[in-house]
N, C-alpha and C positions, 0 to 999 in steps of 0.2 A: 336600503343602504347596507352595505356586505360589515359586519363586526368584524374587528383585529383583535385579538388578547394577546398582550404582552406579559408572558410570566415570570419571565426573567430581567434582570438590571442592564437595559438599554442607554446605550447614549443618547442624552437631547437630538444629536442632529439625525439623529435615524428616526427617533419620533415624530421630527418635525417634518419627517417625508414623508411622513402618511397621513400628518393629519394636517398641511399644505395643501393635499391632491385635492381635498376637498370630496373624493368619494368615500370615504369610510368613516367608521365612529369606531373611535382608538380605545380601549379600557387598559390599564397596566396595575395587574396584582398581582404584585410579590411573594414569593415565600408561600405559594398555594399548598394547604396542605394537599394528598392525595386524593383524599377523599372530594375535598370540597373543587377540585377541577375536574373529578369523575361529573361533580352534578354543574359544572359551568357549563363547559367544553359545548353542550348541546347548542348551543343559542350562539357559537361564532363559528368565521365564514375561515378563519385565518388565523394559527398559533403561532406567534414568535418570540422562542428560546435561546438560553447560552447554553450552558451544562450542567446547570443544576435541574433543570423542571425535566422528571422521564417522562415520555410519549409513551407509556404502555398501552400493549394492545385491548385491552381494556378501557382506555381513554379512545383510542382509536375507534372503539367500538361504540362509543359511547357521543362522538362527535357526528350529530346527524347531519349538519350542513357544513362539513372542515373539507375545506378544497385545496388546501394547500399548510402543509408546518417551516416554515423557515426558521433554520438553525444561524447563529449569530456568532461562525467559528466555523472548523473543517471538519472535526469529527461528529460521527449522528452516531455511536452506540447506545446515548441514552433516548434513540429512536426506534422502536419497533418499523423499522421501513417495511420490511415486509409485509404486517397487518397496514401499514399505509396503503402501500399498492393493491393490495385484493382489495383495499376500501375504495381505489382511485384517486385516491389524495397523494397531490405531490409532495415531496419531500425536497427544498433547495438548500443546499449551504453556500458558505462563503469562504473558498479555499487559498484566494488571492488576497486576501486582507490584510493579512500579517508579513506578507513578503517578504518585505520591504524591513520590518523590524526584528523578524529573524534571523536576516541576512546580516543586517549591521550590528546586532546581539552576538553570532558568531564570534563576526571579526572583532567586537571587542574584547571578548574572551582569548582571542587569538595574539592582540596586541599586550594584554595583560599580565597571558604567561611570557610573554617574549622579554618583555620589559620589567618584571615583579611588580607591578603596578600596586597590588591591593597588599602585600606584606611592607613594602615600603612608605607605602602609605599608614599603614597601620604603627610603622618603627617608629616612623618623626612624630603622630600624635602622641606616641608616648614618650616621647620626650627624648629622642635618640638622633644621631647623625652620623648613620653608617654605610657610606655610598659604598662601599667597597663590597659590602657584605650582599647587594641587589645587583650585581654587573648580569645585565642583559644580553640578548643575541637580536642581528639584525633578522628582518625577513628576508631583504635582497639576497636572493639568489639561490635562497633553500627551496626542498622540492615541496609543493603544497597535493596533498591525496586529498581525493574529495570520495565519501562513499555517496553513489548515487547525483544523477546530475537532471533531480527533478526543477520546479522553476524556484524553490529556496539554493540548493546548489549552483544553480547557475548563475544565480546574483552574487551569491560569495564565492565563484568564480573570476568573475568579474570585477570583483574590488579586492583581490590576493592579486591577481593579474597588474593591477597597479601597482602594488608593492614593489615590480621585479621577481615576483615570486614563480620558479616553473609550475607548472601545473598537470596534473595525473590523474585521472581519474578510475572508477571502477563502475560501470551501468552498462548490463549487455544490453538494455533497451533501448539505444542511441547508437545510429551508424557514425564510424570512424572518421565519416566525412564531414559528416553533421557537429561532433567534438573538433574535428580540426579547424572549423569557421570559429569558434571559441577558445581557440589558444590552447586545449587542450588533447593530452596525447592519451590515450583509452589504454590501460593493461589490465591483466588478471588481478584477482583478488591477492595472492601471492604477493606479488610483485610489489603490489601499492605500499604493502605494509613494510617489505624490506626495504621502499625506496625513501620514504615518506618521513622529511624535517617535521612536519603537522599532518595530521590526519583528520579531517572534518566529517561527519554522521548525517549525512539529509538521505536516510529510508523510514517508512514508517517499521510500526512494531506489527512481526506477525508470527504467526510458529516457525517461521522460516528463518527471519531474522532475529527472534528471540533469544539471546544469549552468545549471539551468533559473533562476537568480538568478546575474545576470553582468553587463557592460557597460550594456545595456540598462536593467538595474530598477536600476544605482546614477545612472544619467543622469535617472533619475526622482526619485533620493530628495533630500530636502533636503540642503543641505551640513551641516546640525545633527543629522541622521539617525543611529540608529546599529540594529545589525543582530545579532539575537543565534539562535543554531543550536545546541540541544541534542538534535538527531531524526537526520538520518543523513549524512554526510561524504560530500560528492560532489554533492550540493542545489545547494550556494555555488560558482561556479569560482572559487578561490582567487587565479587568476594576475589573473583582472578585480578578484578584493576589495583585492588587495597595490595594485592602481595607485590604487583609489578613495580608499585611505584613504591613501598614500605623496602623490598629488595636492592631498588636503582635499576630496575631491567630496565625502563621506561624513564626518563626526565619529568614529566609532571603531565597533568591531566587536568581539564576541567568541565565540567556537568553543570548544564541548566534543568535537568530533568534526571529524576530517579525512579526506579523501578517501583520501591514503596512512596510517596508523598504523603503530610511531609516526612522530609527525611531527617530528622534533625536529629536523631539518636543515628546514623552512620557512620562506621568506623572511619569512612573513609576523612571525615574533617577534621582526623586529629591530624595528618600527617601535612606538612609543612610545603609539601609538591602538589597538591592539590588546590584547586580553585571552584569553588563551586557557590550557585545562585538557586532562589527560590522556585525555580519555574519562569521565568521573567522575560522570554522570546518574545512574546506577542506584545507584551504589558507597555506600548506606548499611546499615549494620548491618539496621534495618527491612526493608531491601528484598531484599537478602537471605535474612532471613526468611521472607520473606513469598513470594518462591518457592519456596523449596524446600517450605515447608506447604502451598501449592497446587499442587504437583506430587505431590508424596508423595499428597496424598488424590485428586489426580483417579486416580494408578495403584491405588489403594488400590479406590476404584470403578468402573473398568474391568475390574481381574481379579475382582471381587464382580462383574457383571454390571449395575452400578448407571449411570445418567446421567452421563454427564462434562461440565463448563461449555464445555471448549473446545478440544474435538476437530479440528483440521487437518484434516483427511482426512473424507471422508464417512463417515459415523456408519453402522453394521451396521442394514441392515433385512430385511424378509422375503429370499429368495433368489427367491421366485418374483416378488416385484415389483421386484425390482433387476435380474432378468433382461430384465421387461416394459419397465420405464421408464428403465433404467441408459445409454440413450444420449440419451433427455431431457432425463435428470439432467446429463448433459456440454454439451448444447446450450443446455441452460438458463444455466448458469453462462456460457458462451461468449457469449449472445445479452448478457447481465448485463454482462457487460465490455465488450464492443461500444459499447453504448450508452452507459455511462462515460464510453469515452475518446473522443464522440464528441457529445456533444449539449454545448450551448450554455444558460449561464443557471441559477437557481436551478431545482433539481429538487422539484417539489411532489407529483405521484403516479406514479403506475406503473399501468398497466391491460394484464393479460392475459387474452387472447381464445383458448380452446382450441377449437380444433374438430375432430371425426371421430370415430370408434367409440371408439378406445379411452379417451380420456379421457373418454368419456361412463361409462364402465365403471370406471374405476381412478381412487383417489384422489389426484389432481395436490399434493397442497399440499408434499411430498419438489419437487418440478419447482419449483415459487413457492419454497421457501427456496433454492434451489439459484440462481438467478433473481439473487435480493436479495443474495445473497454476491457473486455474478460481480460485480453495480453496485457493489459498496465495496469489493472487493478490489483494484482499483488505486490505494484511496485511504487504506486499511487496511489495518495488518498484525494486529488483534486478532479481524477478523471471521473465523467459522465457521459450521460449519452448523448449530451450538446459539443462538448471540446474533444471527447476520442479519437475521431478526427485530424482534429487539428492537431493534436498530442503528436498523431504516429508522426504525421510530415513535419511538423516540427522538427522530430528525430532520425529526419531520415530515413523511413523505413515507408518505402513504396508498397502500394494495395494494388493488385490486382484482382478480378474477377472474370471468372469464363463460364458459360452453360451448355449444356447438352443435353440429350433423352435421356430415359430413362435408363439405368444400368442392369442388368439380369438378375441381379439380386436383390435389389431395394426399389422401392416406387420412386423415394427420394435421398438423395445424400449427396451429403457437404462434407467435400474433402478439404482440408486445411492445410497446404504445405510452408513452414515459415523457414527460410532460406538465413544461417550463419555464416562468418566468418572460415566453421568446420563442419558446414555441409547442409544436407536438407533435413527434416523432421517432418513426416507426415502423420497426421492425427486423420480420421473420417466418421464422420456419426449420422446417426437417421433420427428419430423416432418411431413407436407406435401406438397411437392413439393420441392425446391430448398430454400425457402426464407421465407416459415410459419413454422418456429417453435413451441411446445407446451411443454410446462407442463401439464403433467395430472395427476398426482399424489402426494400430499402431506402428507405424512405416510399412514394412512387410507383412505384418503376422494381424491375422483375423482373429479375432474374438467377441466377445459379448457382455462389456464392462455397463455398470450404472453409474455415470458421475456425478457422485454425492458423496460427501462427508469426505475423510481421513481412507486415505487410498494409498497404497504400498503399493508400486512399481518395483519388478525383479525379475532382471535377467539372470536366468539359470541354466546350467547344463540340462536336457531333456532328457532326466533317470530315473528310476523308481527311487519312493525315498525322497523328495526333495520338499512336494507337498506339506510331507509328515511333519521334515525337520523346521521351515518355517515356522507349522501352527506351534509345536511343541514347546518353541521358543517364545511366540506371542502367548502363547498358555501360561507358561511361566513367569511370565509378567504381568498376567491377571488383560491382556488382551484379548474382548470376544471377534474374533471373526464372522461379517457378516455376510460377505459374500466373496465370490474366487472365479477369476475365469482367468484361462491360458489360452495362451495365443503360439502355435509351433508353426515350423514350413518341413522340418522334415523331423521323422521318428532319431532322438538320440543327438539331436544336435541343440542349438539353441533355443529357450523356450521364452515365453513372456508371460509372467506372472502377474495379474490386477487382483488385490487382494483389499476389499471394503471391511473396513474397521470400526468399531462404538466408537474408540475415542483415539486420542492423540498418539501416535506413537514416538516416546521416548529417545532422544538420540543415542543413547547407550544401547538401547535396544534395537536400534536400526544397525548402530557398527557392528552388535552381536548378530546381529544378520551376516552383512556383509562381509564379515570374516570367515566365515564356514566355506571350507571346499567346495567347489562346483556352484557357486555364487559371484556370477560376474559384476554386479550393480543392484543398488539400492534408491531409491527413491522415493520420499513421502511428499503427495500430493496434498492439500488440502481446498476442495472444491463446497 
């Protein structure tokens, strides 16, 4: 009989789905110190977590019969996936769980500023009766911004849409056509802010989005604007939201989540336009629920050997084609991301061109899902290698695939073209051996990129001197340079610089790039 260990605080009914099945023998200890689930771990078949127990690799290591960890929530950082998968052990979450109670968490945050809900409440318990001093605004007929129209935006689209409210949104990852079956009209990031009665936050947190609504987008927003964040603490810079709303650039704001938690020494709660809660999106009895029964049964059909919805980690296939294809599989994903954080405009389809022996021989479509995760994984944390899929047509965004012989220069290569609203993007990469991956193609211009780590993309004039000024400026900033390949078509004209970095590079230090003469584009990847 396969062991479950439960180490984190589960709901009954998700308990009772495993130990109903009548296949398993259930153990649940709490509060495991580190040590003492280093020496359990060995003797079960199945871990399931919320956010307090880490998976380190260590424990990973240590787990001789662990065929599967189910998380009981959507994020897995306190999962070593990666020591998962070189162990073979799946990694499931449960990213639909909370839907439902984030969505309606939103809009009650949305109804609360419209109406002074929580100071008026607060005036009459203290013993006050000041209608005049709380006059509210309807929603009917203001414009509602949505940042991101993953499956929490689209539910609080849909009940704003009731309101009478117009609706706006901002996600290149969704064809225009695909927004317009949903009442809503797709503009620039710009745009949204200058148009936008409310503005609602469904992206995750990543170096891209970090900080990424600040000074800037409250100098765009109306001074009647107000800005609501129930997705992930760190989106908003707090220090720019305290001056926006402390000034009146902005009408009022309110936060379910903060960059530090808790946050209860925030400057931001003294001020009288602001609304803000614990962390409290997910926190409903339902929701609740409803993970832990969708985690119970995905572990429940992984140790049965059955389909899991939503497997993190790449899904167990043949050994002989995860041998053949298993560094495709990685290039694929990587080309996916690439292209993400780097094309411009509404994404309408995706066409990939294989060519050489082996894919003429082995079935690529493991490569294409692998492909389609990479492109929403910067912008998704629900996507896997079960629903990526289903994600892109969701969105509107058509897959093609075509193959050919080999091409004169590579035995094999995967060209990736994903077609915008303003124009094509092509990315192309090979491998060689098991574990070098390459890019060598970026639209026109050939080179010899590693996609790994913190990557600087830079279009430059093609002069001496351009090299120099780059490093000298990442020097200056205590950035090591790890590796550099240019990509040209002709001597003296435009050139393409990939430049691999130790670590993170700094916005301040990207503008200071992009400011200097003969520096047409900046761009930090993070793969």
């Amino acid at each position: 009989m396969d062991k479950v260990l439960v180490s984190d605080l589960l709901s009954q009914q998700g308990l009772d789905v495993l130990i109903k099945s009548g296949d398993f023998k259930v153990d649940v200890a709490l509060e495991l110190p580190h040590e003492e689930l280093l020496e359990r771990i060995a003797d079960y078949d199945a871990l399931l977590i919320r956010s307090e127990t880490r998976v380190t690799a260590d424990v990973i290591d240590a787990a001789k019969r662990l065929k599967v960890i189910g998380r009981a929530g959507v994020g897995v950082d306190n999962i070593d996936v990666e020591a998962a998968t070189q162990n073979g052990i799946l990694v499931v979450n449960t990213p639909t769980g909370n839907t439902i109670a984030a969505a309606e968490h939103t809009i009650a945050l949305l109804l609360a500023m419209a109406r002074n809900i929580v100071p008026a409440g607060i005036s009459l318990k203290n013993g006050t009766w000041q209608r005049n001093d709380f006059i509210g605004v309807e929603l009917y007929g203001k414009v509602f911004g949505t940042v991101g129209l993953g499956r929490i935006g689209r539910e609080v689209t849909k009940r704003a849409l009731a309101f009478g409210m117009e609706l706006i949104a901002f996600d290149p990852y969704i064809s225009a056509n695909a927004a317009d079956k949903m009442g809503v009209r797709l503009v620039d990031r710009e745009t949204l802010f200058q148009e936008s009665d409310y503005i609602s936050v469904h992206t995750h947190l990543n170096a891209e989005t970090y900080h990424s609504i600040g000074e800037t987008e409250f100098q765009l927003m109306k001074p009647t604007g107000r800005l609501i964040n129930c997705a992930r603490g760190g989106i908003i810079d707090e220090k720019a939201l305290y001056h926006a709303l402390k000034d009146g650039q902005i009408a009022g704001a309110a936060l379910d989540v903060f960059e530090d938690e808790p946050a209860t020494d925030s400057p931001l709660l003294e001020l009288d336009n602001f609304l803000a809660l614990p962390h409290l999106g997910a926190s409903t009895t339902e929701a609740q629920e409803h993970v832990a029964i969708e985690v119970a049964q995905q572990v429940i059909n992984a140790l049965r050997g059955k389909p899991v919805a939503n497997a993190v980690n790449q899904p167990k296939i043949d050994p002989r084609m995860f041998d053949i294809l298993g560094p495709y599989l990685q290039l694929a994903e990587k080309i996916g991301s690439f292209h993400s954080q780097i094309v411009e405009g509404q994404i309408s389809a995706i066409k990939i061109h294989y060519s050489g022996t082996l894919f003429q021989k082995e079935d690529v479509t493991p490569i294409t899902v692998a492909l389609q995760k990479g492109l929403l994984s910067p912008v998704l944390t629900e996507v896997n290698y079960v629903n990526a899929p289903f994600l892109i047509k969701q969105r509107g965004i058509s897959v093609t695939e075509t193959k050919s012989d080999s091409q004169a220069d590579f035995a094999n290569l995967m060209t990736v073209t994903v077609t915008t609203d303003r124009g094509d993007t092509v990315l192309a990469g090979t491998t060689f051996g098991r574990k070098d991956i390459r890019i060598v193609r970026v639209n026109q211009l050939h080179l010899n990129a590693t996609p790994e780590g913190y990557i600087l993309l830079i279009y430059n004039s093609d002069q001496p001197g351009m090299i120099g000024l780059i490093g000298t400026i990442l020097g200056e900033h205590d950035i090591n340079i790890a590796d550099m390949t240019v990509g040209r078509s002709r001597i003296g004209e435009v050139a393409l610089t990939l430049i691999n970095v130790d670590s993170l590079v700094p916005r301040n230090v990207i503008k200071t790039i992009a400011a200097q003469k003969k520096i047409d584009f900046v761009k930090q990847v993070i793969l």
